[in-house]
C-alpha positions, -999 to +999 in steps of 0.1 A: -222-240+439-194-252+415-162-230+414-160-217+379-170-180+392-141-184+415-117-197+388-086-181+372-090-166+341-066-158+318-076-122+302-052-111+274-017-110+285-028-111+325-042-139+347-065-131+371-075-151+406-110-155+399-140-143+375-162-119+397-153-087+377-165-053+392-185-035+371-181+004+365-198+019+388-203+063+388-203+078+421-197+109+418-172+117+447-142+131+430-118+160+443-128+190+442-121+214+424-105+196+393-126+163+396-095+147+410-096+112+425-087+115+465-077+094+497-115+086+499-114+071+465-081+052+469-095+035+503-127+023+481-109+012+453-085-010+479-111-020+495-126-039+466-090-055+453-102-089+456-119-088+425-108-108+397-107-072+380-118-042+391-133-017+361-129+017+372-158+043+374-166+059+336-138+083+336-140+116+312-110+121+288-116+154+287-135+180+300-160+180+268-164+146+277-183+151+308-218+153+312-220+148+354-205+171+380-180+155+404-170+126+380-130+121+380-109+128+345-078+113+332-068+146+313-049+171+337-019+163+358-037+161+392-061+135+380-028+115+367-013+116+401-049+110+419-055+076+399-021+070+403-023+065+440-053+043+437-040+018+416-008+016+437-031+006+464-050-022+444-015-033+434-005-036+470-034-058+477-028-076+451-054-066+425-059-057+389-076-022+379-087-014+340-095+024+335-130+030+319-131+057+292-155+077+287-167+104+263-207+117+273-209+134+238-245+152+242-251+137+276-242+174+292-250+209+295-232+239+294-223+243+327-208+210+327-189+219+297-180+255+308-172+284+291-204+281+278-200+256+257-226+231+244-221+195+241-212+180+210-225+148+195-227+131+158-259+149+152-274+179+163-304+159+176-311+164+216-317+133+236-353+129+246-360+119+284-320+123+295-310+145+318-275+156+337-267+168+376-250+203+371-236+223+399-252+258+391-237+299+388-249+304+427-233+267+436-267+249+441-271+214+426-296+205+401-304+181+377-316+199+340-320+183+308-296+177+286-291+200+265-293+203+227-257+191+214-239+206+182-231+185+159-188+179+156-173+188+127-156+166+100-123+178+113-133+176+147-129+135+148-096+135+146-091+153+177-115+132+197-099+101+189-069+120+205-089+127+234-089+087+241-053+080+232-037+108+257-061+094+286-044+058+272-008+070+278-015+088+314-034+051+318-002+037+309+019+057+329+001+053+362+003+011+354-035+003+352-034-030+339-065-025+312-084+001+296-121+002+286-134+020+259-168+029+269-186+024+238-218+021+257-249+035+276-262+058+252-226+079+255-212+096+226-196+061+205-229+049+210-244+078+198-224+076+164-233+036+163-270+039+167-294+050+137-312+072+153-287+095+175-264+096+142-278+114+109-243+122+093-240+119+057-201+120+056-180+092+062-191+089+101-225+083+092-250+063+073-243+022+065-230+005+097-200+002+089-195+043+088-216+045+123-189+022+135-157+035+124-152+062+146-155+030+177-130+012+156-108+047+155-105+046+191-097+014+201-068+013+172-059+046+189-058+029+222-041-003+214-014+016+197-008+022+232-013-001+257-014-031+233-043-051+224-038-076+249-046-048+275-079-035+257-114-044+264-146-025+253-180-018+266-211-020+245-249-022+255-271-036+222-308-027+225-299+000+252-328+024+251-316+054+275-307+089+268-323+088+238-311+058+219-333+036+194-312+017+171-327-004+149-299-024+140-283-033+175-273-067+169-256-062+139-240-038+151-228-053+180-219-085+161-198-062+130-177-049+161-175-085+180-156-095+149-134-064+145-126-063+177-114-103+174-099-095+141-072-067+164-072-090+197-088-069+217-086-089+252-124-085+263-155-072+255-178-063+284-216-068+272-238-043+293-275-059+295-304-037+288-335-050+308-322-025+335-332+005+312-359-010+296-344-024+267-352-062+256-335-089+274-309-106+252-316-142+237-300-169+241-291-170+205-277-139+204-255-146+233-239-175+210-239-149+184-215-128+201-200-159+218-188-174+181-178-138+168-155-131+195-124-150+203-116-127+234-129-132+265-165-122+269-178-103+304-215-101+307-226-077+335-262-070+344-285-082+380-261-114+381-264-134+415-236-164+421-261-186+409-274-169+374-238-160+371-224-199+375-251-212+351-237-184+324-202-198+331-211-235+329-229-230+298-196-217+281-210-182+269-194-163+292-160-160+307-164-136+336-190-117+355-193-084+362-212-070+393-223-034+396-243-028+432-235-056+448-199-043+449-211-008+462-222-028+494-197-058+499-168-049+495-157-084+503-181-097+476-159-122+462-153-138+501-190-135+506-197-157+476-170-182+482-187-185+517-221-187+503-230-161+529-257-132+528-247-097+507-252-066+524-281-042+509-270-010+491-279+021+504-296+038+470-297+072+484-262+072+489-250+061+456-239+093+441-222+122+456-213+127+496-185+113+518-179+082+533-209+067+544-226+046+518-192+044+502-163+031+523-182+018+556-197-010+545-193-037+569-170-066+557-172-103+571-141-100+585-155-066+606-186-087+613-173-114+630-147-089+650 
């Protein structure tokens, strides 16, 4: 196969070694208590450095913004000083690490939340068919329905778009080298993008460009921060999970392509939909997005080398992101220079658990030993 997958890339004010991004990946093994990233976590981070880019797992800004139990923050002190060991160690193996923000809106429950709070969203609309895994009063695990959000307040926005620049200036502090604003997924910016999730009639809600702005809040909020240059975003057009049916997701994803030019932002990650059940993106509106965004564009969604180095050589795409072939090969970039064989993920050891399914993956370096 031709090299471009394996090429440099130059990604806002960084280069990196090659264009096999890893996707953000929930696992669901943070510290506990506190949902603190641990010694486990910093070994499977390091393990994957050789990525052109590693995106973290989606990481809550707050405790309101979590929807799954044992997902990691970036809002207390210990998480701070958890992340901040594991991008020491990518650093040491000479990688590059972007935190992934992340803000579930009505993707929760109460005892997610605690103190008996309820999620909040745009709208006080309840996703249909989502659900959320909860650790329950007597300890037990389950998985229960999302629960029906309330809907944030006028006054409320301001303090969410805080949420996002604090968890930008412990990201900052730590030295990832990117953020991500998760705007994706069905999450709560999606949920004030799409027309059906948002029925606000203030100035949140309504024409697109309203549905949009609190996006556009955040990642202004961000930047001030980090700087454009070290600011990509997350969207998923025609995502159909946890409730969402837009009916205008190209436009809007075409409206933020160009705002997001217009401030520099340095990527924008494009999360497929097929995987959910969403349609599969046309060509024509991959050169949509390719022509309204002057950043470099990461596509991410059942890639192989191959499908991936056709995407490349057609000149849509700059990078590649992989979600579960990374959770089995650690070494994934090696194994496609190689042209060898991936490993098979374990699916029943995705989420939650210790170390097996997680850090003991074989490598073709342990193979071959």
């Amino acid at each position: 196969m031709s090299n471009k997958l394996l090429s440099p890339l130059t990604l806002g004010s960084q280069s990196l070694p090659n264009r096999v991004i890893m996707a953000p990946l929930t696992r669901s093994r943070a510290g506990q208590p506190g949902d603190v990233p641990t010694a486990l976590n910093v070994e499977y981070y390091a393990q994957r450095a050789s990525a052109g880019l590693i995106i973290t797992e989606a990481t809550q800004v707050s405790r309101q913004g979590q929807g799954y139990a044992w997902t990691p923050g970036i809002y207390t002190d210990e998480q701070e000083a958890g992340w901040k060991n594991v991008v020491q160690a990518v650093h040491e193996k000479g990688g590059r690490i972007a935190l992934q923000m992340w803000h579930v809106g009505r993707i929760s429950h109460r005892l997610v939340q605690g103190n008996d709070a309820l999620p909040v969203a745009p709208s006080a609309l309840a996703p249909a068919n989502s659900s959320c895994f909860v650790i329950q009063p007597d300890g037990s695990r389950a998985t229960l329905p999302c629960e029906t959000p309330r809907a944030l307040a006028l006054e409320e926005l301001p303090g969410i778009v805080a949420q996002y620049r604090q968890a930008a200036v412990r990201a900052k502090r730590i030295g990832f080298d990117f953020v991500e604003v998760h705007a994706a997924n069905g999450y709560l910016l999606q949920q004030f993008l799409s027309t059906n999730s948002n029925q606000r009639t203030d100035n949140y809600g309504g024409s697109l460009e309203n549905r949009a702005r609190l996006i556009l809040e955040v990642v202004d909020a961000v930047a001030e921060v980090m700087g454009a240059s070290r600011v990509g975003v997350r969207l998923s057009p025609h995502f159909v999970a946890h409730g969402i049916a837009d009916t205008e997701p190209e436009a809007s994803a075409l409206y933020l392509a160009k705002e997001f030019s217009r401030r520099g932002v340095a990527y924008l990650h494009i999360a497929e939909p097929d995987w959910a059940g969403g349609v599969k993106l046309t060509d024509a509106f991959r050169a949509q997005i390719r022509e309204a965004f002057s950043g470099a564009l990461i596509f991410c969604g059942g890639y192989t080398a191959e499908s991936a180095e056709a995407l490349l050589q057609k000149g849509i795409a700059d990078a590649i992101a992989f979600g579960r072939p990374f959770i089995a090969n650690p070494d994934l970039v090696e194994r496609f220079r190689r042209g060898t064989e991936l490993n098979t993920p374990d699916r029943a050891s995705f989420y939650g658990g210790g170390a097996q399914g997680y850090t003991d993956y074989p490598t073709l370096q342990l193979e071959a030993a």
